[in-house]
C-alpha positions in Angstrom: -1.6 -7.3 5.8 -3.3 -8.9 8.7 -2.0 -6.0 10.7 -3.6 -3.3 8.6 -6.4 -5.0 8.7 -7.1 -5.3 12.5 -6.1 -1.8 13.0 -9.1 -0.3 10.0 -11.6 -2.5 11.6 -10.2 -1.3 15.4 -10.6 2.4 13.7 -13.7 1.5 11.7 -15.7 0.6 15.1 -14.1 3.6 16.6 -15.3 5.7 13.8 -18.7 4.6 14.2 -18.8 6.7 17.1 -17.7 9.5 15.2 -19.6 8.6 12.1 -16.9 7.7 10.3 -15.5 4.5 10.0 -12.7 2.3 8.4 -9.3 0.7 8.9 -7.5 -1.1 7.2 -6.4 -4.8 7.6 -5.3 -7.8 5.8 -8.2 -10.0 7.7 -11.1 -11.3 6.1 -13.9 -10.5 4.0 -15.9 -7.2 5.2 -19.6 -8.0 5.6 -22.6 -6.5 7.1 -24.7 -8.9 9.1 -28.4 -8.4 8.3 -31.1 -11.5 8.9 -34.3 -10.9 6.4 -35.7 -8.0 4.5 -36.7 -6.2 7.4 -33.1 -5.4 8.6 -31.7 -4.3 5.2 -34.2 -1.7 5.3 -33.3 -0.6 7.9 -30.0 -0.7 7.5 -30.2 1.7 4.0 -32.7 4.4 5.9 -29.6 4.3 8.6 -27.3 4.8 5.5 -25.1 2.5 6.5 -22.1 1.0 3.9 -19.2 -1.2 4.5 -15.8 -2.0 2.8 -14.6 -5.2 2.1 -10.8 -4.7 3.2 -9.0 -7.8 1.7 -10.5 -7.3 -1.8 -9.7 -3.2 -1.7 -6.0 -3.6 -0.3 -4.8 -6.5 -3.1 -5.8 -4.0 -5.7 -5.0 -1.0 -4.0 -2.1 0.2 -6.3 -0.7 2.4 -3.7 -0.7 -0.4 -1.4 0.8 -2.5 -3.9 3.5 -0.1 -4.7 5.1 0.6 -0.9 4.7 -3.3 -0.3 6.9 -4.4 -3.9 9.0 -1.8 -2.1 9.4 -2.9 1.3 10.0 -6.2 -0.6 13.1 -4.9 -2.6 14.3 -3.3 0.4 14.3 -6.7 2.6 16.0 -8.5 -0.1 18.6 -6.0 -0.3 19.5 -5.8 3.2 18.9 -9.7 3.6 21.8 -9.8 0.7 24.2 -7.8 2.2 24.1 -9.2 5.8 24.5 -12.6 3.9 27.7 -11.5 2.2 29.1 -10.5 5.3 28.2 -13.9 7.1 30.0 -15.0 4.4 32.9 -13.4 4.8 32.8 -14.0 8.3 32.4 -17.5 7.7 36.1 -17.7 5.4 37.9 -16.0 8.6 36.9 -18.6 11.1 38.0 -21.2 8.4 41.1 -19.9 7.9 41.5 -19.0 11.4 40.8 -23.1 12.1 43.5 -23.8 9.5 46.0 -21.9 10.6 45.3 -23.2 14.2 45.5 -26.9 13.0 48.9 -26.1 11.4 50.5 -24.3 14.0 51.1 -21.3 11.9 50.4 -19.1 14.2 53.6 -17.4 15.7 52.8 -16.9 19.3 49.6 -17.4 21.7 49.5 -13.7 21.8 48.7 -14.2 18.1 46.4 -16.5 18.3 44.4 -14.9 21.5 44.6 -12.2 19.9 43.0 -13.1 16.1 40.5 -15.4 18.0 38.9 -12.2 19.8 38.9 -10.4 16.8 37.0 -13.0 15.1 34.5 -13.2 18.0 33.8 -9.6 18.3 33.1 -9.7 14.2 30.5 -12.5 15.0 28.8 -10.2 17.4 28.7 -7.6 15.5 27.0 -9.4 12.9 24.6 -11.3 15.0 23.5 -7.5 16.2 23.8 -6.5 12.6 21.2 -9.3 11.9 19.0 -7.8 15.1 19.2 -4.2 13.7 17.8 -5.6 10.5 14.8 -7.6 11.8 13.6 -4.1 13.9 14.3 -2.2 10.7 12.3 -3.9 8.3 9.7 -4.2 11.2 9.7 -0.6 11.9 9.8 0.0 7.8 6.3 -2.0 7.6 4.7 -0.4 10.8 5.3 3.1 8.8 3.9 1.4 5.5 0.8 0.5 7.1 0.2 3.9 8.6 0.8 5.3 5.9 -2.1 3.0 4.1 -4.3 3.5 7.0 -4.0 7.5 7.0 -4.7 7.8 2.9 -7.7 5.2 3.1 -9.4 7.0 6.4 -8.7 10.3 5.3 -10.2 9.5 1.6 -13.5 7.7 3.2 -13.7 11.3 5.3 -13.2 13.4 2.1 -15.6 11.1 0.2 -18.5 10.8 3.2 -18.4 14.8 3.2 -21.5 15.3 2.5 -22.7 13.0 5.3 -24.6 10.6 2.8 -23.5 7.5 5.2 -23.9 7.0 8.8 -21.6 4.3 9.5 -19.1 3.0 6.5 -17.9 -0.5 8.3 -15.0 -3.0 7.8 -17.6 -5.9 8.9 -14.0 -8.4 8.9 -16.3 -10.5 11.7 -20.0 -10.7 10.4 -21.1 -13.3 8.2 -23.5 -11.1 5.4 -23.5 -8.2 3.9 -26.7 -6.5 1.3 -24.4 -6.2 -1.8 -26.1 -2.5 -2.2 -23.9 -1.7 0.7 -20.9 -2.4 -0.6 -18.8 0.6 -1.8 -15.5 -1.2 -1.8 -15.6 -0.7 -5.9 -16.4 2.6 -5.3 -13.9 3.7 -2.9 -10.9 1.6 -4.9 -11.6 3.3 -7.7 -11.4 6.3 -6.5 -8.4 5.7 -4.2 -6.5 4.8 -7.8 -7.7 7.6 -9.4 -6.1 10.5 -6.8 -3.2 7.9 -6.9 -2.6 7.9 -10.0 -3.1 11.7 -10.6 -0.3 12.3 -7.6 2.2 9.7 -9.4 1.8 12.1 -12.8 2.2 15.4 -11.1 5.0 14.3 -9.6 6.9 13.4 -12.8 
């Protein structure tokens, strides 16, 4: 999550530039900074808005959905490289045993079992490396796919222009809590959600 969130507020600042705004990241609490009276004004004629990230994402069902996923699919793997260690492990100790009791029938036997079993624990050890960039690549698509549906929505919904700037403030200190649209935008993200998950049944 804290990647997400780095990479909205990354977007967010970039957006500002562009007039729109957001990114999503598991960092900290999205706030505007604004001092007295004066700057709150000004910040509403500028029609300015920000999104607190943390709060949107852990109710974000979509979110919520591909990360109980990515979760299933790390167990599973995590369980079947596990049964092969396993497995692996029983060969070496019956390998051990068999070496302690001289039942193999020749050193060409032996040499020739040991590599086997060798080239089985390097298989698995690059087994257990293809995992770890899988599951790392699996999360890097999640997260885009998060950022895309959240930026794209905050374009759709700021269509009409209505806000300048719409900020992941993850490093300011305050925000005017009539500049928060994080309700807003959630509840809205859920809805189109939710109407995708029952067209598609």
């Amino acid at each position: 999550m804290k990647n997400i969130s780095l990479i909205i507020s990354i977007v967010l600042l970039i957006a500002v530039v562009y007039l729109f705004i957001d990114k999503f990241t598991g960092g900290k609490e999205t706030v505007v900074e604004v001092s007295n009276n004066d700057a709150v004004e000004s910040a509403n004629s500028s029609n300015i808005a920000y999104i607190k990230v943390d709060s949107l994402l852990i109710r974000y069902e979509l979110y919520l959905e591909l990360e109980e996923k990515l979760k299933k699919r790390k167990a599973t793997l995590e369980a079947q490289l596990i049964n092969k260690a396993a497995i692996l492990e029983k060969e070496f100790a019956d390998f051990q045993k068999k070496e302690q009791t001289g039942a193999f029938l020749s050193q060409e036997s032996y040499q020739s079992q040991a590599e086997t079993l060798m080239k089985k624990r390097e298989n698995l050890m690059a087994s257990e490396q293809d995992l770890t960039q899988q599951l790392y690549n699996e999360g890097l698509a999640m997260e885009q796919q998060i950022f895309d549906s959240i930026v794209n929505f905050i374009k759709e919904f700021n269509k009409d222009k209505k806000y300048a700037y719409v900020i992941n403030g993850g490093n300011l200190l305050y925000g005017e809590e009539a500049l928060n649209i994080t309700d807003t935008i959630l509840t809205s993200l859920n809805t189109r959600y939710n109407k995708q998950v029952t067209s598609a049944e």
